[in-house]
VOTORKE-789954 format. One record per residue: x, y, z of N, C-alpha, C in turn. Coordinates in steps of 0.1 Angstrom, whole numbers, plus 5000, padded with zeros to 4 digits. Example, Ala and Ser with C-alpha at 12.3 -4.5 7.8 and 13.67 -1.06 7.14 Angstrom:
% VOTORKE-789954
513249435078512349555078513249675078512849785071513749895071512950005079
***
This chain:
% VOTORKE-789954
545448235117545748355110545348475118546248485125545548655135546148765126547048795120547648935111546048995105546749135106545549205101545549245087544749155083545549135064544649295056543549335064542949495056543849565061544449605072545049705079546449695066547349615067548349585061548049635040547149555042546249575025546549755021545649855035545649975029546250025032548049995045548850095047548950205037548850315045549850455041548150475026547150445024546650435014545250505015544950595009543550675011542850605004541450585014540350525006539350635005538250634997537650724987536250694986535450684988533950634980533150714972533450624961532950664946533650764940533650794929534350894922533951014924535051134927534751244930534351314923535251294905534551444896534151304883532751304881532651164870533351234857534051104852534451124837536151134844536551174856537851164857538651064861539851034857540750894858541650984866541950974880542851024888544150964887545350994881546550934887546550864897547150744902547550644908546450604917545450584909543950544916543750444917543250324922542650194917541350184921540050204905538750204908538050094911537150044920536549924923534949974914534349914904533049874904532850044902533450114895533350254888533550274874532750354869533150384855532550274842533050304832532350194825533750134816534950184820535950164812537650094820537549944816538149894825539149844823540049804829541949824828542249924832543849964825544450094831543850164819543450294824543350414815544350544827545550534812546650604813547650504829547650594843547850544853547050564868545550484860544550464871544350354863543750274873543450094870542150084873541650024865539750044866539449884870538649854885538749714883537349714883537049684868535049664868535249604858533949584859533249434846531449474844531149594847530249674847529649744831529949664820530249724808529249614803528549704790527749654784528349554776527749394774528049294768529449224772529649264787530549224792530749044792532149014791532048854796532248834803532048894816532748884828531548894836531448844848530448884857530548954872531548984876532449024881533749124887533849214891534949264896536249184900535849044905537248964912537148874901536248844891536248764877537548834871537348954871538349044862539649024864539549034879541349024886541448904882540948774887541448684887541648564873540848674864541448624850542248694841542548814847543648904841545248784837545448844825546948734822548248824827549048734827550448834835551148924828550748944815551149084807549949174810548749164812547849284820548649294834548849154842549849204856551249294858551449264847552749364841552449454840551749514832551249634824550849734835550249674848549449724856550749744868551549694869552949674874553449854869553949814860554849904851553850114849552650044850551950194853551550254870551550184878551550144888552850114902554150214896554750134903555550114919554150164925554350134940553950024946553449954938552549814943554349744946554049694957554949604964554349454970554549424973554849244980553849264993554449355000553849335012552749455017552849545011552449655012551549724994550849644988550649684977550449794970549449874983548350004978548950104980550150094990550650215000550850304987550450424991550550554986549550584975548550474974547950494967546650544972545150574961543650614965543150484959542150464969541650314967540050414961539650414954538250454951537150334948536050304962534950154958533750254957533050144954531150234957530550164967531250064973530749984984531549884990531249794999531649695007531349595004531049564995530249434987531449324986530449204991531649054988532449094973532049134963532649154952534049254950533749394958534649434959535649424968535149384981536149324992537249214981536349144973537249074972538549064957537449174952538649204941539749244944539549354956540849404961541549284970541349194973542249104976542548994967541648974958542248884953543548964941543349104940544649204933546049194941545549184952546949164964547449014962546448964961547048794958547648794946547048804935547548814924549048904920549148994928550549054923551548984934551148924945552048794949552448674947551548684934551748524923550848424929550048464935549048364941547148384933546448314937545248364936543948334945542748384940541448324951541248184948540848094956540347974951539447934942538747874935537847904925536747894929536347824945534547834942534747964951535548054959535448214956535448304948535648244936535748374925534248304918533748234916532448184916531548234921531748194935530948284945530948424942531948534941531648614940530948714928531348594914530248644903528948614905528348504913527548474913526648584921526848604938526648714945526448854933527748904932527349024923526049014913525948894905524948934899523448824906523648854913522248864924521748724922522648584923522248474925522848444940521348444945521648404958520948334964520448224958519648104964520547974961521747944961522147854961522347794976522847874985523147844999521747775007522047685014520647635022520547725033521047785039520947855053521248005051520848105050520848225049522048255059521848205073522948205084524648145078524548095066525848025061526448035051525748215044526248245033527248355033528648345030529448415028529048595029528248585022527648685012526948785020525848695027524648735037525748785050526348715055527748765067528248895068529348865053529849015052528849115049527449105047526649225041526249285056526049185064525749215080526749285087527849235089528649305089529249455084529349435075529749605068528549705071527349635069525749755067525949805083526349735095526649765110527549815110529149845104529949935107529750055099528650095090528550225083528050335090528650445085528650595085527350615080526550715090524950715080525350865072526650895071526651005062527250955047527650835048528650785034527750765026527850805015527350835005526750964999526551015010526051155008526251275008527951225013528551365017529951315014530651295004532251285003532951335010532851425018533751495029534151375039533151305043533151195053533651065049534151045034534150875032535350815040536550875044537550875052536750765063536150795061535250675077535150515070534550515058534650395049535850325056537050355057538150295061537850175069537350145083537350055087536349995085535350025077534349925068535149805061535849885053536649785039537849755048537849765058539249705062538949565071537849575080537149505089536549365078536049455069535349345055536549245050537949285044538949205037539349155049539549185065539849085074539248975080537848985079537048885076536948745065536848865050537248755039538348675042539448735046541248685038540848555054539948555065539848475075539248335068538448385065537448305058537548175047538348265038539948135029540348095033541348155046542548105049542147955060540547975062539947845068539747735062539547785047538847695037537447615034536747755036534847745045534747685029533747665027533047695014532047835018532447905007531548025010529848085009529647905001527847915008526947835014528347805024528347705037529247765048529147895054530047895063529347805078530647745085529947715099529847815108529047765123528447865132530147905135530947825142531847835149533247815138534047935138535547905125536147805132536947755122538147705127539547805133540247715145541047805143542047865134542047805123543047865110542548005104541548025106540648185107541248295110542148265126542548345135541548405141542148515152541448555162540548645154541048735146540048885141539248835134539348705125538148695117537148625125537448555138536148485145535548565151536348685160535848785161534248825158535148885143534048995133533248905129533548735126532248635127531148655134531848665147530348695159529648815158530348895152529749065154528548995140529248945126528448915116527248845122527348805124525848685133525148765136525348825151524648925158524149045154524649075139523949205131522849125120523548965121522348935108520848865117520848895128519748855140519148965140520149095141519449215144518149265124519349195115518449225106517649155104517449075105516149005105515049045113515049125121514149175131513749295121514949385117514349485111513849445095513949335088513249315077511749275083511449225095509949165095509149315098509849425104509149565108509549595095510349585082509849635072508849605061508949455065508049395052506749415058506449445069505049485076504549585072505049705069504849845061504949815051505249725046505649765030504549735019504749815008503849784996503849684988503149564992502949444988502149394974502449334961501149324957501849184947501149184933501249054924501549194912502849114905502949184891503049054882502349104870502649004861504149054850505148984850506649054844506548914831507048994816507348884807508848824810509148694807509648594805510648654796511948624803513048684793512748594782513048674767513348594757512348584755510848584758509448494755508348584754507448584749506048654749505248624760505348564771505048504779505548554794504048524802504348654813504248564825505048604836504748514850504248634863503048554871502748644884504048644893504448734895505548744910504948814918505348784934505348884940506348994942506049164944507049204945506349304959507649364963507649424978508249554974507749684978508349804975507749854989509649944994509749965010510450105002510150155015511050365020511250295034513250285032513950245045515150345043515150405054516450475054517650425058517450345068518250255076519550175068520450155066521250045058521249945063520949835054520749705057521449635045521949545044522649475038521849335032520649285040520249135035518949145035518149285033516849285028516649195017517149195007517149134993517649014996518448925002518148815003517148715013516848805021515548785028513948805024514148895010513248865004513048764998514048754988514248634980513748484984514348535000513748375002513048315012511748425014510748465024509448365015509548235024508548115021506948205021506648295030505448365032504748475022505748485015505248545002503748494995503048584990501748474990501948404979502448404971502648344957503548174961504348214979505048104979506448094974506948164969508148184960508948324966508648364974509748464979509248584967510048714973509448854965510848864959510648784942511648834937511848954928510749034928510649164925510749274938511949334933512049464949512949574947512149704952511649824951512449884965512949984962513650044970513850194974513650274985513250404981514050464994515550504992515950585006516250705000515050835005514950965003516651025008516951015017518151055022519251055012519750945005520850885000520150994984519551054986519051144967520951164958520851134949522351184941523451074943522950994953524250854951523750774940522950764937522950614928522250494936521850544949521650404958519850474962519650624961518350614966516850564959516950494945516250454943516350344932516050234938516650064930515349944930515249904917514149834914515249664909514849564917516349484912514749334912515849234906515149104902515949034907515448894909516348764909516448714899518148734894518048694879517548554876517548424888517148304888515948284881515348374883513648364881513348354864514248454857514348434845513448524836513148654842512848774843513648934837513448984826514349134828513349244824513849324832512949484830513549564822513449524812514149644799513249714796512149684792510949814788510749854804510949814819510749954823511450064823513049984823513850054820513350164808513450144797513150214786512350374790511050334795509850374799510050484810511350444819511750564827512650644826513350574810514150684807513650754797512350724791511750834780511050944794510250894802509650964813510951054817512451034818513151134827513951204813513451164802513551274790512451414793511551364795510451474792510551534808510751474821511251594830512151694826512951644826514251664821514151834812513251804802512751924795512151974797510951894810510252034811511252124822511952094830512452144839513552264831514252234817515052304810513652444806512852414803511852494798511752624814511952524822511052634835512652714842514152624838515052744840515952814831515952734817516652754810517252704800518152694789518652594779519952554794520452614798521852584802521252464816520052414819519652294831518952204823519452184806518952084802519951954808519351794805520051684808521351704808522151684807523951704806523851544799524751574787524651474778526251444775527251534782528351514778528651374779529451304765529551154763530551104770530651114782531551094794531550904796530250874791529850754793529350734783530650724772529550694758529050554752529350454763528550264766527250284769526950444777525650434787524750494774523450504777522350564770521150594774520650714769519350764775518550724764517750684766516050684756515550794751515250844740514750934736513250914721512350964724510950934714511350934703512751074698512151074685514051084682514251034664515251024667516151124664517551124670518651004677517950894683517450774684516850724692517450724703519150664703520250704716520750764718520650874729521950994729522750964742523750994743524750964753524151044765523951014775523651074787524951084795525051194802526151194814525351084826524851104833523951024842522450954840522850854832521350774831520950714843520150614839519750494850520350404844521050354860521350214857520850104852520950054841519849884837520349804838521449724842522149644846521949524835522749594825522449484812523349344809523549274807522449224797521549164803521249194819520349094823519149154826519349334827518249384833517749364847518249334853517849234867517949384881518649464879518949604885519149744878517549804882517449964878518450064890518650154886518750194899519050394893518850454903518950604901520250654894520050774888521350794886521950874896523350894896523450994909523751144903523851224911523851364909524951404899524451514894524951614885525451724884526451764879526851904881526652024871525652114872525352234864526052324866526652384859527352524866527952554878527752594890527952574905527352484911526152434904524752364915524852184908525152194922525051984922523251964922522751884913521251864916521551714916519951684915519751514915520151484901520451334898520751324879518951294876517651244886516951264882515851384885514851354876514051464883512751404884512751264883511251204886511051194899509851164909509651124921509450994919509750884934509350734937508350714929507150774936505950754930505550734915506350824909506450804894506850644887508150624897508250514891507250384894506550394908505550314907504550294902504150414894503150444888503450364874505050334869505250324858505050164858505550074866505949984873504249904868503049984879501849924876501349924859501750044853501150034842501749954828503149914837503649774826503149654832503449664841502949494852501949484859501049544859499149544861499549424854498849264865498149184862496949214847496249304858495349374850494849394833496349444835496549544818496249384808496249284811496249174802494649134800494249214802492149224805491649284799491449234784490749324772489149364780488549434780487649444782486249534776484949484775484049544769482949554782482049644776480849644787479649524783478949484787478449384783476749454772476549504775475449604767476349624757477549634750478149714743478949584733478249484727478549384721479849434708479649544703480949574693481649714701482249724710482749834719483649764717484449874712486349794711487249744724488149694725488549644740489149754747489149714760489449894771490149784778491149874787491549804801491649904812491449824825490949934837492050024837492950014834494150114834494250254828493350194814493550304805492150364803491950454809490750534809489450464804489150404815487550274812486850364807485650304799484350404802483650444815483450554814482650614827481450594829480750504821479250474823479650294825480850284824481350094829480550064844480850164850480550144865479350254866478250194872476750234873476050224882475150334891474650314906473650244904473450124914472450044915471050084919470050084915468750174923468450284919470150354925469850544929471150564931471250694937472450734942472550704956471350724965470650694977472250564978471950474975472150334980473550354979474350414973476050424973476750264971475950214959476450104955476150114937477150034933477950014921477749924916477449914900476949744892478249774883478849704880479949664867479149544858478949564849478349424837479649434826480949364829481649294811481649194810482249184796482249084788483949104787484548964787486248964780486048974765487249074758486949054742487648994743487748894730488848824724490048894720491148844725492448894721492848864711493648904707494348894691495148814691496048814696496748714700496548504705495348534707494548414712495448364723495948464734496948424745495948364756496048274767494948284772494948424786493648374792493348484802493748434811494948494821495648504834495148534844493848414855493548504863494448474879494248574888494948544899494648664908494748664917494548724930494348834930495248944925495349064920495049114908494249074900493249054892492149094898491749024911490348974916490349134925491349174928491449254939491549434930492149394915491649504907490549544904489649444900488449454899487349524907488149464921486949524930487349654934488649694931488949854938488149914922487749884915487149924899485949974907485249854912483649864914483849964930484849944935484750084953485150214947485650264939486650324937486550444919486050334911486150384898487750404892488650334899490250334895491050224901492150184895492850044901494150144902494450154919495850204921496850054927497750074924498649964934498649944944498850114953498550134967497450104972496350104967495150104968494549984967495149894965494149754961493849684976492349664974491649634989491849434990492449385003493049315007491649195009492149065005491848955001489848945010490048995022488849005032488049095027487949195019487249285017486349265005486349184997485849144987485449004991484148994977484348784977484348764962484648654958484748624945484348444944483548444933483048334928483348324913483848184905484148144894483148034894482448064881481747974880481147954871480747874861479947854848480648024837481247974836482148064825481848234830481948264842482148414844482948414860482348554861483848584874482748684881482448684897481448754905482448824911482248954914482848994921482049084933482349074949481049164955482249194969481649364967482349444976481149474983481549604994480949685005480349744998481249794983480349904976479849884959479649734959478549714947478849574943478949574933479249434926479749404909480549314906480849294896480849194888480449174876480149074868480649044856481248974848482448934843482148784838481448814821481448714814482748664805483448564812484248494807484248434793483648344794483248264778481748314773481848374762480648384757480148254755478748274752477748204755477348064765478348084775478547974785477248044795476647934803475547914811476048044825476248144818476248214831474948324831474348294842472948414843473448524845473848624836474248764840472848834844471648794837471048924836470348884848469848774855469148714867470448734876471748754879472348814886472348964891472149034880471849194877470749214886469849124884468349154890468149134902469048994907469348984921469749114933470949144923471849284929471049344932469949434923469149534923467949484934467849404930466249334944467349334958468249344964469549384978469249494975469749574967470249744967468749784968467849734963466249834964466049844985466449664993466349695005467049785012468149785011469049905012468350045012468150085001467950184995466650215001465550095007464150155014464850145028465750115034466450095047466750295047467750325038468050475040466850565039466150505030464750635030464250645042463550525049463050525058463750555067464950575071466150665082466250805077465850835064466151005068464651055066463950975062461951025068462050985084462950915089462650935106463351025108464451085105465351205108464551375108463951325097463551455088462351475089461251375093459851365100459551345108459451205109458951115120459251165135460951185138461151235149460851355153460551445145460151575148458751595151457951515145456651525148456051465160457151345166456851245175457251375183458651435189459051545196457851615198457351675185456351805192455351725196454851625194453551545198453751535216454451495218455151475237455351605236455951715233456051845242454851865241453851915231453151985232451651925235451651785234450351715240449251725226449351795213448051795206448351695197447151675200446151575188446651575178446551705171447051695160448751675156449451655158450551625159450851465158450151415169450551295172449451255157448551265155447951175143449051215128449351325126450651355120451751245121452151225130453651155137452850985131451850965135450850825138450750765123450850885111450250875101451550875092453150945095453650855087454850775095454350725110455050625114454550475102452950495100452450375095452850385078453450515069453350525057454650445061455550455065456950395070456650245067455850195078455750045077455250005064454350065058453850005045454850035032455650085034456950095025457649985029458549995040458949845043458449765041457249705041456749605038456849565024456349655020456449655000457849604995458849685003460149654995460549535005460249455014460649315024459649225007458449245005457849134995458049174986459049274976459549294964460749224965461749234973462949174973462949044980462548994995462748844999461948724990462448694975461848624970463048524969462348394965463348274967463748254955465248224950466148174944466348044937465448014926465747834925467047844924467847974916469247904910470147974921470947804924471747814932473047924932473247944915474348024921473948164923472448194917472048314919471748344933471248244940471248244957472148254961473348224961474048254971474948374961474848404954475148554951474448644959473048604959472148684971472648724982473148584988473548595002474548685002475648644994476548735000476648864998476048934984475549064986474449084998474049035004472949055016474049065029474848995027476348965038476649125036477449175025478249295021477549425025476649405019474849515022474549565032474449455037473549465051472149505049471149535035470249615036469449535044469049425043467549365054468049415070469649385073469849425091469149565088469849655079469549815085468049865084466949765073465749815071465249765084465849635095465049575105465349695115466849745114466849875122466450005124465949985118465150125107463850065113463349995112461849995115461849975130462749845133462749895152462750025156463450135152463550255155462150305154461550295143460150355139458650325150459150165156458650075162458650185178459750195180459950295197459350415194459350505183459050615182457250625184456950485181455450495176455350465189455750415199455650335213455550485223456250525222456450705227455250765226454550815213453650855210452350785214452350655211451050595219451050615236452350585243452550575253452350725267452950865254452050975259450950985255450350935247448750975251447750925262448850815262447750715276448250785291449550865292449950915300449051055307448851135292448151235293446651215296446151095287444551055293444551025308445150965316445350905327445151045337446251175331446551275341444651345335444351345326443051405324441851345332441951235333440951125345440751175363442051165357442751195382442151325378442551445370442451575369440451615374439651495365438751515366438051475381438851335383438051305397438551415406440051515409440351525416439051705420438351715407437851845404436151825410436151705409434451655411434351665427435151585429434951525446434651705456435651785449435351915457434151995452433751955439432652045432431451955440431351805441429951745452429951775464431151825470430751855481430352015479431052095475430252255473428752255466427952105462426752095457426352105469426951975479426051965489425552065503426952165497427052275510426252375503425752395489424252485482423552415486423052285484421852235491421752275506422752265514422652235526421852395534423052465524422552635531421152655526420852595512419452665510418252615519418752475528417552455531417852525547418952545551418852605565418952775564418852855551418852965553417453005542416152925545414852985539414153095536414653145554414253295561414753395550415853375540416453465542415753565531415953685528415453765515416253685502415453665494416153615479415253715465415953715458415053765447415253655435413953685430413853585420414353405425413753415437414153255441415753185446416453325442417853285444418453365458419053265466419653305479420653355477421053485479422453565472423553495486423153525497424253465505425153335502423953215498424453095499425153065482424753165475424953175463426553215463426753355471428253425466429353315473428653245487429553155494430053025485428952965476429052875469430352925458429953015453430753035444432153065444432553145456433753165462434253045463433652945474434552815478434552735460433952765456434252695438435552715431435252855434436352865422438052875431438152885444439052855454439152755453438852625453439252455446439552385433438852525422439352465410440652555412440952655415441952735408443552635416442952555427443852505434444552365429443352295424443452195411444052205395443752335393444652395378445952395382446152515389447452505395448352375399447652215406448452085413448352045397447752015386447951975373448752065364449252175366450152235357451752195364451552215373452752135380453352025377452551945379452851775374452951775358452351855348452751845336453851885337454451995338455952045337456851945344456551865356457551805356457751695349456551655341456251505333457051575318457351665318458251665305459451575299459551555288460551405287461851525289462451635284463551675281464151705293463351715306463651745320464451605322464951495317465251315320466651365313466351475302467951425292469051555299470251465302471251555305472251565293
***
C-alpha cells in the first residue's frame, strides 16, 4: 500500500484545531472529540462520545457503530462527502492527533465506502482513549505508543496557542492516518506491532514507522530527564465505589516540551517505589495557559481509582477565584455561565448546587480518571484563562485530599482527652516542643493515635514516616517538602512508631497501653540534647571568652589575663565533664539503646562536645606554652644582664684597689665610681633594647597572614 491515504482523506479540505468561537456549530464542519453534543447538529457533524453517561467509549466507537440511517442522515446533510475524496471542501475541526481521532476520521471514510475498522481497532481505540494502556507487553509494540511518537515529533510548538497557526496541524493528521490506514492494511494487531512492517504497509507507512521508533527512543530519554526533576511522592486515593483507600505513587512534572508517551511510561515504570508504576500524574505546561491542555491531573483507570471529590474541590476553589476576581474588576468578569454546555457543571457551596458553566474543568466522567484545565474565555474584547487558580493551588488541593497523612487522628500524648487533630489541619503549636532549650535547635513530638470512628484500621507507609519527620524539622507537612527516605530513621516496635531527624525526634504511641517506653524514651532524647546543648555552650564561652582572654594573655604577657583565660579554660572542662557523667549512662533497655544511638548518630552532640573541648584543650596549650616562652626569655634576659654587671663589679674592685692615692670623700672614689656607673647603665640600656626586639618579633599575629 504506497497511496497516500491522509493526503487523498483531506484533499481540497481545511483542517482547524479545536473550535474557534465555543458554543458554535459551523456549517459543513466535521468535529472530532469537540463539544458535548454529538451527531449532526443542523449541517455540522459532531464525531464525540465525550458526554456525560455516555455508552460509548470512543470517538471511532461512535463511527463505527453508527447505523446506515445515521450514514444517511449524515449523507443527506453533508452532501460533498464522495467515494474517493470524502472531506473535500470541507473544515475538519480535531483537538488532537490522538490514535482516537486519527482514527475516527478514517474509519468515517471507511464507513461511507461501505466498509469498516476491524474490530480489535475499534477496541483498541476505546480502550487507548480511555487510558487503558497496559495491555500491550512492549511499549515498543503499541499502536498507541508509535502514533503518539510520531505526531508529538511533527508538532508546531505554537498549535494550540495560537489558532492563527493550526494550518500547520495539516501534516500532523495527515502523516498520522498514513501511518494508521498502513498499519490495517498489514494486519498488525495493534498492541503488537512488529520491529519491521510487512510489505503490505507500503512504502510511507514503513517509512513513518522508523521516524515512530526513533522519536519513541528520543522520548524515553526525555521522560528519564523528566522523572528526575519531578515531584515524586505516595498519595493515599479511595477506591472507586468503596470507603476504602489505596497508596499510589504519583509523579507531578512542568514540561513544556510535547511528548506523547510520558503517561504511558509512567504507567509502566517498574522503579516506581511502590513497584506499580505512577499511576497518578500531574501535569503543568505554563505555555499552552487557555487550551485545555496546560494543566491535567489523569489516572489509570485500570487501577480502579476516580477523583471526583478533587474534581469537586477545584471547582468550588475556582468558584471563589472566580469571585474574588469579579469583586476586584467588576460584575461584568464574573465566571461566564452562558449554558453553552448545559451537560457540563460548575460546583457551587451554596444552592443552585449546579450551575452551567461556560468553561469548567474537565472530569472525565463517569470514570473521573482525567482533570484537566478549562480553556480560555471570552469577556468583552479580552480573551483570559477559563481559570484563575495557580498549579500550585491545585497541588495544594491534591495533598489535602490524599495526604497519606490526613488518615492520622492524632492527640498529644499529655493530652489524654484532646480531641483528634491531623498534621494537615492546624496541629497544636505546643505538639512540637524544644528539647533542653532553644540553644540545642532540636524538637520532641510525644502522640498518641485516637481512636477512629469508624474503627478503619491505621495505614502506615513510607510517606507517612516522611510526614512526620518534616512535622518534627519543620512544624508543617508540605508535599514539596517531604525529606527523602536517608534523612530520617524510623523504628516500629512494641506498639509505637520512632521517629529521629537532624532536628529532633518523634514519638507515636500506637496501641494504648502496649509495652512501649514513651517516657524512658523522652528521657533518653533529653540526656543527647543536654550533650549537645553543653557542646554549644561551651563553643560560644570559647568564642565569647575563652579566646579573647587567651589572645590578650599572648599579646600582652600579664599574669593576670592568663589566670583569667586558665580559670575558665578549667570552668569549661568541669561542665563537660558534668554533662559526659549526666548523659553517658547505660541503657538496659534495648530499644531505648539504640534509640540512643541513633539520636547520638543524628546529634552528633558527644563528636561536637569532643570538639569543643579539643579546641579548649589547644587554647589552654597556647597559654601555658607562652608563659614558659616568656619565663625562658626572662632567664637569658637575666643571665645576659649579670655577666656584664660581674664584670663592671670587678672593674670597681679593680680601680679601687689601683686608684688608693686618689682624693675620695666619705670613703667613695668619685672617679672609679662615675666610670662604674657610666659602663653600667651603657650595658643594661643595650640589653633592654636586644630584649624588646626579640619580644616584638616573638608576637604570634606577626605568623598570621
Amino acid at each position: 500500500m504506497d497511496g497516500q491515504a491522509g493526503e487523498a482523506l483531506f484533499f481540497s479540505t481545511k483542517i482547524v484545531f479545536g473550535r474557534q468561537k465555543p458554543g458554535e456549530f459551523i456549517p459543513r464542519q466535521v468535529e472530532v472529540g469537540i463539544g458535548d453534543r454529538p451527531g449532526l447538529v443542523g449541517d455540522c457533524l459532531s464525531l464525540n462520545h465525550k458526554v456525560p453517561d455516555a455508552p460509548l467509549r470512543s470517538a471511532t466507537e461512535f463511527v463505527a457503530r453508527a447505523s446506515e440511517d445515521d450514514l444517511n442522515s449524515w449523507r443527506a446533510a453533508i452532501p460533498l462527502f464522495g467515494a474517493e475524496k470524502p472531506f473535500s471542501g470541507l473544515t475538519i475541526a480535531v483537538e488532537d492527533a490522538s490514535p482516537d481521532t486519527c482514527l475516527a476520521l478514517y474509519c468515517l471514510k471507511e464507513r461511507l465506502a461501505g466498509r469498516n475498522l476491524p474490530e480489535d481497532w475499534i477496541e483498541f481505540a476505546s480502550d487507548w482513549e480511555q487510558g487503558y494502556t497496559s495491555r500491550g507487553v512492549d511499549v515498543d509494540g503499541m499502536a498507541g505508543a508509535l502514533l503518539n511518537a510520531l505526531t508529538h515529533a511533527m508538532y508546531d510548538s505554537k498549535i494550540g496557542s495560537d489558532p492563527a497557526v493550526s494550518d500547520t496541524f495539516r501534516p500532523v493528521l495527515t502523516s498520522a492516518i498514513d501511518y494508521l490506514a498502513g498499519l490495517i492494511a498489514a494486519d498488525a494487531d495493534p498492541w503488537s506491532i512488529p520491529r519491521r512492517l510487512p510489505s503490505s504497509a507500503g512504502t510511507r507507512a514503513s517509512n513513518l514507522h522508523e521516524v515512530a521508533h526513533a522519536s519513541l527512543a528520543r522520548e524515553r530519554s526525555h521522560y528519564a530527564r523528566a522523572l528526575a526533576s519531578a515531584l515524586k511522592v505516595q498519595l493515599s486515593v479511595p477506591i472507586a465505589g468503596t470507603k476504602r483507600r489505596m497508596d499510589l505513587d504519583a509523579v507531578f512534572m512542568t514540561e513544556v516540551e510535547f511528548t506523547g508517551m510520558l503517561k504511558v511510561l509512567l504507567r509502566r515504570d517498574t522503579t516506581a517505589p511502590l513497584g506499580r508504576g505512577y499511576p497518578i500524574w500531574g501535569l503543568y505546561r505554563p505555555t499552552l495557559s487557555g487550551t485545555g491542555f496546560d494543566m491535567t491531573i489523569s489516572t489509570d483507570p485500570a487501577v480502579g481509582i476516580d477523583l471526583k471529590r478533587l474534581w469537586i474541590e477545584i471547582e468550588l476553589a475556582e468558584e471563589k477565584a472566580w469571585f474574588e476576581y469579579e469583586e476586584m474588576r467588576g460584575p461584568a468578569y464574573g465566571r461566564p455561565r452562558e449554558p453553552v454546555r448545559s451537560s457540563m457543571y460548575s460546583f457551587k457551596e451554596e444552592p443552585p448546587i449546579c450551575v452551567p458553566s461556560r468553561e469548567p474543568w474537565w472530569e472525565g466522567r463517569p470514570l473521573y480518571s482525567l482533570i484537566a484545565a478549562p480553556k480560555s474565555v471570552v469577556i468583552g474584547e479580552e480573551r483570559l484563562p477559563g481559570t484563575r487558580l495557580e498549579w500550585s493551588q491545585i497541588l495544594e488541593l491534591i495533598w489535602q485530599l490524599y495526604a497519606p497523612v490526613q488518615n492520622l487522628p492524632l492527640r498529644r500524648y499529655e493530652k489524654p482527652d484532646e480531641s483528634a487533630w491531623h498534621l494537615l489541619n492546624s496541629p497544636p503549636a505546643a505538639a512540637r516542643r524544644v528539647l533542653v532549650n532553644a540553644r540545642t535547635e532540636l524538637y520532641g513530638v510525644r502522640l498518641c493515635l485516637s481512636p477512629t470512628t469508624d474503627g478503619a484500621p491505621i495505614a502506615w507507609s513510607p510517606v507517612v514516616a516522611a510526614s512526620l519527620a518534616a512535622f518534627v524539622d519543620v512544624g508543617r507537612v508540605d508535599m514539596a517538602r517531604l525529606p527523602t527516605a536517608n534523612e530520617f530513621d524510623v523504628i516500629e516496635a512494641r506498639g509505637g512508631i520512632i521517629i529521629v531527624t537532624s532536628r529532633g525526634m518523634l514519638l507515636l504511641e500506637v496501641a494504648s497501653g502496649a509495652d512501649f517506653p514513651l517516657r524512658e524514651l523522652d528521657r533518653a532524647a533529653r540526656d543527647v540534647a543536654a550533650t549537645l546543648d553543653c557542646a554549644r555552650a561551651i563553643a560560644d564561652h570559647i568564642d565569647d571568652t575563652i579566646r579573647p582572654l587567651v589572645i590578650k594573655a599572648i599579646d600582652t604577657g600579664s599574669s593576670t589575663y592568663k589566670r583569667k583565660a586558665l580559670k575558665a579554660i578549667y570552668g569549661a572542662k568541669l561542665k563537660a565533664r558534668q554533662a559526659w557523667a549526666q548523659s553517658a549512662r547505660f541503657e538496659e533497655d534495648v530499644l531505648v539503646r539504640q534509640f540512643r544511638e541513633l539520636c547520638e548518630r543524628r546529634w552528633n552532640g558527644f563528636g561536637r562536645l569532643t570538639a569543643a573541648l579539643d579546641e579548649v584543650a589547644e587554647l589552654e596549650s597556647m597559654v601555658v606554652s607562652s608563659s614558659d616562652v616568656r619565663a625562658a626569655a626572662t632567664l637569658n634576659a637575666i643571665a645576659v644582664v649579670g655577666f656584664p654587671l660581674s664584670i663592671c663589679g670587678n672593674l670597681l674592685g679593680g680601680l679601687l684597689i689601683a686608684n688608693e692615692e686618689l682624693r675620695s670623700v666619705d670613703g667613695v672614689v668619685w672617679p672609679v665610681l662615675g666610670i662604674y656607673l657610666v659602663a653600667s647603665a651603657v650595658i643594661l640600656a643595650i640589653v633592654w633594647a636586644a630584649a624588646k626586639i626579640s619580644d616584638r618579633q616573638w608576637q604570634p599575629d606577626r605568623y598570621i597572614e
